[in-house]
VMD Tcl script that draws the C-alpha trace (Angstrom):
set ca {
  {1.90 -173.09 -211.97}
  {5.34 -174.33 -210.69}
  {3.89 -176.38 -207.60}
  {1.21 -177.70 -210.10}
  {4.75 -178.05 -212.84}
  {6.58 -180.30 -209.93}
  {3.68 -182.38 -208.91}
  {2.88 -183.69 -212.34}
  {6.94 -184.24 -212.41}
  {7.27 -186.02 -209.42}
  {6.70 -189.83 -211.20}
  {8.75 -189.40 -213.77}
  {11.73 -187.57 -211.58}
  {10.61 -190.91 -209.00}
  {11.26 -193.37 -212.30}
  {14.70 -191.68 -212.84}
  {15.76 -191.99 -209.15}
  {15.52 -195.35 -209.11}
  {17.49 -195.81 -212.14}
  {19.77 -193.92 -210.28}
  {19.99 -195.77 -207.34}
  {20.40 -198.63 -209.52}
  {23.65 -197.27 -210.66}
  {24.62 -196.12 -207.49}
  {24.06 -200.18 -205.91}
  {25.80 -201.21 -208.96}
  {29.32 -199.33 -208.87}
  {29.55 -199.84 -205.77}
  {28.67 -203.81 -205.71}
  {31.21 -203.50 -208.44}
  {33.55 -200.92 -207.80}
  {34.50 -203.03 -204.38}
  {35.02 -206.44 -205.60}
  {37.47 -204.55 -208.19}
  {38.85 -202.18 -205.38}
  {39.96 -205.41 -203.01}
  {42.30 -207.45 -205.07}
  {43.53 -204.06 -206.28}
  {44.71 -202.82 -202.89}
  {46.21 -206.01 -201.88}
  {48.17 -206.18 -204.80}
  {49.76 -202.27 -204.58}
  {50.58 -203.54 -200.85}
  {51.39 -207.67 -201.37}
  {52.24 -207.87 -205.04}
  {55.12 -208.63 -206.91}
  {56.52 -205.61 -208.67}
  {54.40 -206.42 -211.81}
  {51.40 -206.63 -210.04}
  {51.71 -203.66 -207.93}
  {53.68 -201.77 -211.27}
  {49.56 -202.24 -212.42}
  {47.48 -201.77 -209.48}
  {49.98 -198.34 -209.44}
  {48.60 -197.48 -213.20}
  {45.22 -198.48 -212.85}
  {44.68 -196.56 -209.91}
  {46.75 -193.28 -211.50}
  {44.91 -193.53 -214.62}
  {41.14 -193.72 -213.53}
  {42.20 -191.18 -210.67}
  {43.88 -188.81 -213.10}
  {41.34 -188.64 -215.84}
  {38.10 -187.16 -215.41}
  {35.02 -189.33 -215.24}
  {32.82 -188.39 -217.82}
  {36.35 -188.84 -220.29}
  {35.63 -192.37 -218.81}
  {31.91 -192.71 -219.39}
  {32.88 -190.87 -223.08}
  {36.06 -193.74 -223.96}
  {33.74 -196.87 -222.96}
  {30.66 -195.98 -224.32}
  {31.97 -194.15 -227.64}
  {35.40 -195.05 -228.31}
  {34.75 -199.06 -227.83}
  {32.41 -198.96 -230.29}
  {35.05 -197.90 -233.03}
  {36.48 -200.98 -232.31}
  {36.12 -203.79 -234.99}
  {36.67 -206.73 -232.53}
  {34.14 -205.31 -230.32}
  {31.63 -204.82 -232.44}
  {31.73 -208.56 -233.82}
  {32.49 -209.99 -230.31}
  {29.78 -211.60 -228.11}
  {30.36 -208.71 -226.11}
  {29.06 -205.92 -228.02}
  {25.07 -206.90 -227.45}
  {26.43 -205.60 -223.85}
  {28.22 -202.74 -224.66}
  {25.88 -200.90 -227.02}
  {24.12 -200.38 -223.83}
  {24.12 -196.84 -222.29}
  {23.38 -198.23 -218.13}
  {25.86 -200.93 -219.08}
  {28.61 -198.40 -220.10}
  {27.69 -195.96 -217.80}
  {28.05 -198.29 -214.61}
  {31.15 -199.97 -215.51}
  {32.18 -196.51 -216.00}
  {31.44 -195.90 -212.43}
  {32.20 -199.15 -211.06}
  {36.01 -198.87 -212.29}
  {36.03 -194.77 -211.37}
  {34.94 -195.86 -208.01}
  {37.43 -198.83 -207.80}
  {40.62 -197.09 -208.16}
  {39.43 -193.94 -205.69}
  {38.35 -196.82 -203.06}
  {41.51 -199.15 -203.70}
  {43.81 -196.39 -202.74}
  {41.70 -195.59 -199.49}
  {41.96 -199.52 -198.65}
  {45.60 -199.63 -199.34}
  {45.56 -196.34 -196.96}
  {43.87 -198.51 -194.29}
  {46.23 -201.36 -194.99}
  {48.83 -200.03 -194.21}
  {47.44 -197.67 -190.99}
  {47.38 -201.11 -189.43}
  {49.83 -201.56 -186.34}
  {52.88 -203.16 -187.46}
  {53.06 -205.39 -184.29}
  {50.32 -206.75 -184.83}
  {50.89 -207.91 -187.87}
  {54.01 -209.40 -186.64}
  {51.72 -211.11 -183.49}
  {49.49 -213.05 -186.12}
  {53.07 -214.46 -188.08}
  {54.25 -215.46 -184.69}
  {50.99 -217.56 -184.00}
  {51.85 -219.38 -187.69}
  {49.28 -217.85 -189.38}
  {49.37 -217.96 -193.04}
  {48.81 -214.35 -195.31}
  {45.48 -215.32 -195.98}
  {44.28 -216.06 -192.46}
  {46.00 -212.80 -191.45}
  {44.25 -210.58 -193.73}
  {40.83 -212.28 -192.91}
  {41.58 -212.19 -189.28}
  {43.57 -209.60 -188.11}
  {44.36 -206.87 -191.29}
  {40.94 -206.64 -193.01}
  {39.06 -206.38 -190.18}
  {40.79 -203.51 -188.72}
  {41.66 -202.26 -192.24}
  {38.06 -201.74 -192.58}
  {37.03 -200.14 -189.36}
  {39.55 -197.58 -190.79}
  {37.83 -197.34 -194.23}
  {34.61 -196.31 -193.15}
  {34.70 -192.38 -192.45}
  {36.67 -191.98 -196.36}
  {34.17 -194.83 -197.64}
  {31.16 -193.13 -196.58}
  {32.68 -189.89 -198.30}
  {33.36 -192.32 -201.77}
  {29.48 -193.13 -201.91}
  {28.24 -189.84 -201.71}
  {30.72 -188.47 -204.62}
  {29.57 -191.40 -206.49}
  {26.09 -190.94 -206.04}
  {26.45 -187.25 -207.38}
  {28.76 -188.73 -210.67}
  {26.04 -190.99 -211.61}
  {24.08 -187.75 -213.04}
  {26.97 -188.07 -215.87}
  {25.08 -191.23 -217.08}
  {22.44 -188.62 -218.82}
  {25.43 -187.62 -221.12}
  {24.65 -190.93 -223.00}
  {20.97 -190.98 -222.98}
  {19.89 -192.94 -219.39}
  {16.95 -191.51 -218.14}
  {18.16 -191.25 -214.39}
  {17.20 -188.38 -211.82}
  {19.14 -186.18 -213.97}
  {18.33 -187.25 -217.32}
  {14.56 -186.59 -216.76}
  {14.96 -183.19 -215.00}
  {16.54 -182.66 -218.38}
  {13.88 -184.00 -220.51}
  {11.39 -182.29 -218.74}
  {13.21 -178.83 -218.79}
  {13.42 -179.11 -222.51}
  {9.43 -179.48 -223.22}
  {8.68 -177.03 -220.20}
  {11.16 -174.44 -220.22}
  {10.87 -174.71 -216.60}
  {14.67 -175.19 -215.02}
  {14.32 -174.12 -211.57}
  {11.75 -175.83 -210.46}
  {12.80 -179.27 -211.67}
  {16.25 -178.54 -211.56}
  {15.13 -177.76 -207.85}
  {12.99 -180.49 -207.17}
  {15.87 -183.34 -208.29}
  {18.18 -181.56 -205.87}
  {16.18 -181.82 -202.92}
  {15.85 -185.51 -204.23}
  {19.83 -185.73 -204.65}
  {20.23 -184.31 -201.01}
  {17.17 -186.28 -199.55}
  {19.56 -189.61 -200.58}
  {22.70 -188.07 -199.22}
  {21.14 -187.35 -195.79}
  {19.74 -191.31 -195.76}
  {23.05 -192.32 -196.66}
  {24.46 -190.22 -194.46}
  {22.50 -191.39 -191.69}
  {22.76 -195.15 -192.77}
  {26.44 -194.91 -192.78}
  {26.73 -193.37 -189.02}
  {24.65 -196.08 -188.04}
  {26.98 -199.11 -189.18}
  {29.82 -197.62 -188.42}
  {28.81 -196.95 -184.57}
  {27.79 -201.10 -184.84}
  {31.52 -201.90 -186.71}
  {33.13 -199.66 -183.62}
  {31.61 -201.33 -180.63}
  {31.35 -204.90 -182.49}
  {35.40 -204.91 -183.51}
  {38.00 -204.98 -180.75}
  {40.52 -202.10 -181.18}
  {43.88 -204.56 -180.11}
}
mol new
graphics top color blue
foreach p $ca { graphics top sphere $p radius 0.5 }
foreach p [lrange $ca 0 end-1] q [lrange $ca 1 end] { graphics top cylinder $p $q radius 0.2 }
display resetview
């Protein structure tokens, strides 16, 4: 009964892994065009500017997510201004909510690791690339980034995997992701362990890919950038 349970499962759990994955692409997509500007400003900006990147970072670090996923997807919607704006056709959304939930979660926990790297850059040469005339710009793209990033990678690949895991909040607010339809499913079968189980083995099936994918580019990063 449970093998015959989980094999009659396995489509839908398949359906809600790849609206997990979807998710997952998403906040990170996301989460890293957010996460860039934001570490450059805590390290570059004027007070203002890094005053904010300090407070964005605090607040979506300090606060747990699903408060997050809870505020944007609930609490917006109290909002008059929202709910007549263009915006709200968007925002009534549960994946909508739910990754931009992610995607600024992720941001502020991958901003401070880039401002980490940032700043782990040697000092001299920094100093080498003003002495050559080069502007900020052309120093972060030639010199800072690319070493910056070679530093990111280990704490990076780390980032994914906890978001990966978080997206299984999204079934707080009705998406049917891997989590969301081991839940539906547990609810009409009264079967937990064996779906609960099964979308485990699928949760640590992506982590080892991941895993594995992440190893692999960061032995390519290693030998392709020069370590000044």
């Amino acid at each position: 009964m449970g093998i015959e349970l989980i094999i009659e499962s396995l489509p839908s759990l398949t359906q809600g892994l790849f609206v997990t994955l979807q998710l997952l692409l998403c906040a990170l997509v996301f989460g890293l065009v957010i996460a860039l500007p934001m570490a450059i400003m805590w390290v570059e900006g004027y007070k203002p500017f890094r005053y904010l990147a300090v407070f964005y970072v605090t607040f979506f670090r300090g606060t747990p997510l699903l408060v997050q996923v809870f505020l944007i997807y609930y609490g917006l919607g109290q909002l008059e201004w929202v709910r007549t704006s263009l915006l709200w056709p968007v925002f009534k959304e549960p994946f909508f909510c739910a990754a931009l939930a992610l995607s600024l979660n992720t941001s502020a926990y991958t901003a401070n690791i880039i401002r980490g790297a940032i700043k782990a850059v040697p000092f001299g040469e920094i100093e080498a690339g003003r002495a050559f005339g080069m502007s900020k710009f052309t120093l972060y793209r030639t010199v800072i980034l690319p070493q910056a990033f070679k530093l990111v990678l280990p704490a990076y690949g780390n980032e994914i995997i906890i978001i990966l895991k978080a997206t299984s909040l999204a079934s707080t607010i009705t998406i049917m992701d891997l989590t969301g339809v081991a839940n539906d499913i547990v609810s009409n079968t009264y079967r937990p362990y064996e779906i609960f189980i099964t979308a485990a083995l699928f949760y640590i099936a992506i982590t080892f890919v991941l895993t594995r994918l992440f190893r692999i580019v960061e032995g390519r990063v290693n030998k392709q950038l020069p370590d000044w």
